[in-house]
Wavefront OBJ file of the C-alpha trace (Angstrom):
o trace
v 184.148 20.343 60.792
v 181.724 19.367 63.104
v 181.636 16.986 66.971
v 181.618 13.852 64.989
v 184.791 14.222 62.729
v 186.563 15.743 66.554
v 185.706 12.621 67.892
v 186.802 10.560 65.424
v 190.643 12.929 64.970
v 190.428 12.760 69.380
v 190.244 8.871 69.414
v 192.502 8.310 66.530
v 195.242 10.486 68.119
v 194.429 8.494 71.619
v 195.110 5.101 69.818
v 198.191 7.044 68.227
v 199.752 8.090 71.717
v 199.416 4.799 73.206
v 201.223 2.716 70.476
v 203.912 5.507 69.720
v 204.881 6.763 73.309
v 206.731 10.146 71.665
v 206.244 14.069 72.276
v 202.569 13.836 72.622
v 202.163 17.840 72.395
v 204.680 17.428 69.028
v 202.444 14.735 67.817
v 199.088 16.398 69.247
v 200.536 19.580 67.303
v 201.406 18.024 63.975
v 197.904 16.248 63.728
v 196.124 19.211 64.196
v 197.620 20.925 61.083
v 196.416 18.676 58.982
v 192.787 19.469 59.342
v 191.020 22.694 58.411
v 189.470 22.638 62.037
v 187.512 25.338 63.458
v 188.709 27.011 67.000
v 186.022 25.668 68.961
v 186.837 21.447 67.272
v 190.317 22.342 68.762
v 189.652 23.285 72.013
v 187.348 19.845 72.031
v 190.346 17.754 70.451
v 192.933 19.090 72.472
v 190.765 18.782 75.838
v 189.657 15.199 74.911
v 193.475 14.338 74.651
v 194.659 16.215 77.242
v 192.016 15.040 79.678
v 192.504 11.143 78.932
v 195.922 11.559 79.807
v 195.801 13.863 82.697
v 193.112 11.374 84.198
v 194.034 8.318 82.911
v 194.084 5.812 85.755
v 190.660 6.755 86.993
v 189.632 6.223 83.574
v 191.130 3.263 83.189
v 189.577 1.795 86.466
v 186.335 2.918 85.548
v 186.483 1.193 82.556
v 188.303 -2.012 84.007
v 185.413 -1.615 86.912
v 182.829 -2.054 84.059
v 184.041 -5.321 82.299
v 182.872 -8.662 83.901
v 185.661 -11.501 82.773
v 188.041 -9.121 80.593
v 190.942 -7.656 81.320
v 191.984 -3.873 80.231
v 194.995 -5.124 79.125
v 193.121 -7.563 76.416
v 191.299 -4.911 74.990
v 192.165 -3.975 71.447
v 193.840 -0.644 70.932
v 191.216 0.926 69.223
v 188.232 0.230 71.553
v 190.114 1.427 74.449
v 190.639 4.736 72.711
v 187.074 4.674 72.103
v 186.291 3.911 75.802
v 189.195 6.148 77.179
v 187.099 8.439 75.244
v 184.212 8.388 76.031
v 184.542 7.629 79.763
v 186.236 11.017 79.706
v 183.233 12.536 78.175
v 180.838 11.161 80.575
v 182.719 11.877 83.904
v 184.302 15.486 83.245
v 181.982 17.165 80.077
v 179.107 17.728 81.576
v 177.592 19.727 78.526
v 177.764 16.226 76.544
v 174.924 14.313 77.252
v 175.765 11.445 78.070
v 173.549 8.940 75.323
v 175.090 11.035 73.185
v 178.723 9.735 74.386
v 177.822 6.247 74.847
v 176.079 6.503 70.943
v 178.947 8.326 69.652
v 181.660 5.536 71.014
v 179.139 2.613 69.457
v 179.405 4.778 65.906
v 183.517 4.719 66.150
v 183.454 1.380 67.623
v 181.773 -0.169 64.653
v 183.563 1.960 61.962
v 187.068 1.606 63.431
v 186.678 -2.064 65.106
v 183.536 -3.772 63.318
v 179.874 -4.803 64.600
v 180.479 -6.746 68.111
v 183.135 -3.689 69.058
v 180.154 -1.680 68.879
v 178.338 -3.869 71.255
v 180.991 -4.350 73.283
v 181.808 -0.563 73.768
v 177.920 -0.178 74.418
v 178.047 -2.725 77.018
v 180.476 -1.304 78.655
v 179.772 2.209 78.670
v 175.611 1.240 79.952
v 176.830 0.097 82.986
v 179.632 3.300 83.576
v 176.521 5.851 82.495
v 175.743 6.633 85.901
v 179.614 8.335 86.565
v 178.014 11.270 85.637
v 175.560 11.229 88.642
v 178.513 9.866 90.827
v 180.930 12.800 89.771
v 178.588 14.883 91.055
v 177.420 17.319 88.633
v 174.292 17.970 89.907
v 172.078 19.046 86.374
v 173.475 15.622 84.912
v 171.254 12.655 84.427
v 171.842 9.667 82.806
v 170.198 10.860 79.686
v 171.458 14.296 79.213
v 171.725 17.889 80.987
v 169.211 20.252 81.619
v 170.789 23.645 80.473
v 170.932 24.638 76.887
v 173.755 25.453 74.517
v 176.054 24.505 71.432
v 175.596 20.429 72.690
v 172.209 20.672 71.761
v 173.184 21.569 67.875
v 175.455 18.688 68.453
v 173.081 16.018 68.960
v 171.598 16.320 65.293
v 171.432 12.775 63.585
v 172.474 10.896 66.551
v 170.969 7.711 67.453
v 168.800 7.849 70.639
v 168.689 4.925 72.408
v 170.735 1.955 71.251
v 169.114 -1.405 71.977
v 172.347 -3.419 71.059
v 173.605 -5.931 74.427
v 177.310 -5.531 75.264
v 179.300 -8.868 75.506
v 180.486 -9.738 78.893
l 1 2 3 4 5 6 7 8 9 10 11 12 13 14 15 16 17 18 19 20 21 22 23 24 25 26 27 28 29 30 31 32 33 34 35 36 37 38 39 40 41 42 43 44 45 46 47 48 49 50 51 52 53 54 55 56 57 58 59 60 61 62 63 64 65 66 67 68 69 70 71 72 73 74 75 76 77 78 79 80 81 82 83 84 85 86 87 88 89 90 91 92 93 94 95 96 97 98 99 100 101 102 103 104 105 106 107 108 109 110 111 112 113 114 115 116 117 118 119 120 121 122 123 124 125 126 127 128 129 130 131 132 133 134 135 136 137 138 139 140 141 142 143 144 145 146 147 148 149 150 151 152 153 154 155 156 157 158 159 160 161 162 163 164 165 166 167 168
């Protein structure tokens, strides 16, 4: 299937869990077996999910910690899936680079949400890139890892660079 398409099942089932509050491993389950997914898009899916939820309030702060004049609480669903996301991504996956993240969440953002989520996401996200560094992972930078592996395949058709200004 492909990163992309287990980003975009990851987020949709993170928007799913926090407006139905049921058996998330019955839900997490259930989702899964409606895709033709291959092992490795599972493991990412089910660590994405997992991960938000195990983590959740630092994620949460990091992303409130990021926002000038919004509250978490008036972000739409969606984008805070997105972020949840993606914040996840940045602090804990260290073989993600982390423009890739941040260019990934603007792609979902506009498909999902429209144009200004995208630039709002971005926003956000530019000023919580350097988690990474803060986390400690010591190969990270703010622009990607120095060891090689499957995330380099991943990074195929992705955007480098996004000039678009997050709203405040």
């Amino acid at each position: 299937m492909g990163r992309r398409a287990s980003r975009s099942i990851a987020m949709r089932l993170l928007y799913q869990f926090d407006i139905q509050k049921e058996d998330r491993k019955e839900q997490l389950e259930t989702a899964l077996s409606e895709y033709e997914l291959a092992d490795n898009d599972i493991g990412y899916i089910k660590t994405i999910v997992n991960g938000v939820f195990t983590s959740l309030e630092r994620i949460d702060a990091e992303i409130a910690s990021n926002m000038r004049g919004w509250k978490i609480e008036r972000i739409s669903k969606v984008d805070l899936a997105i972020l949840r996301m993606s914040i996840y991504e940045i602090i804990y996956m260290e073989g993600i680079p982390v423009n890739v993240s941040i260019n990934e969440a603007v792609k979902l953002a506009k498909i999902y949400s429209g144009d200004s989520s995208g630039a709002f996401v971005n926003g956000v996200l530019g000023k919580a890139s350097n988690l990474r560094i803060m986390s400690g992972f010591e190969n990270a930078t703010d622009t990607g890892r120095t060891d090689k592996g499957e995330a380099d395949r991943l990074i195929v058709g992705c955007d480098k660079g996004s000039s678009e200004k997050g709203r405040p």
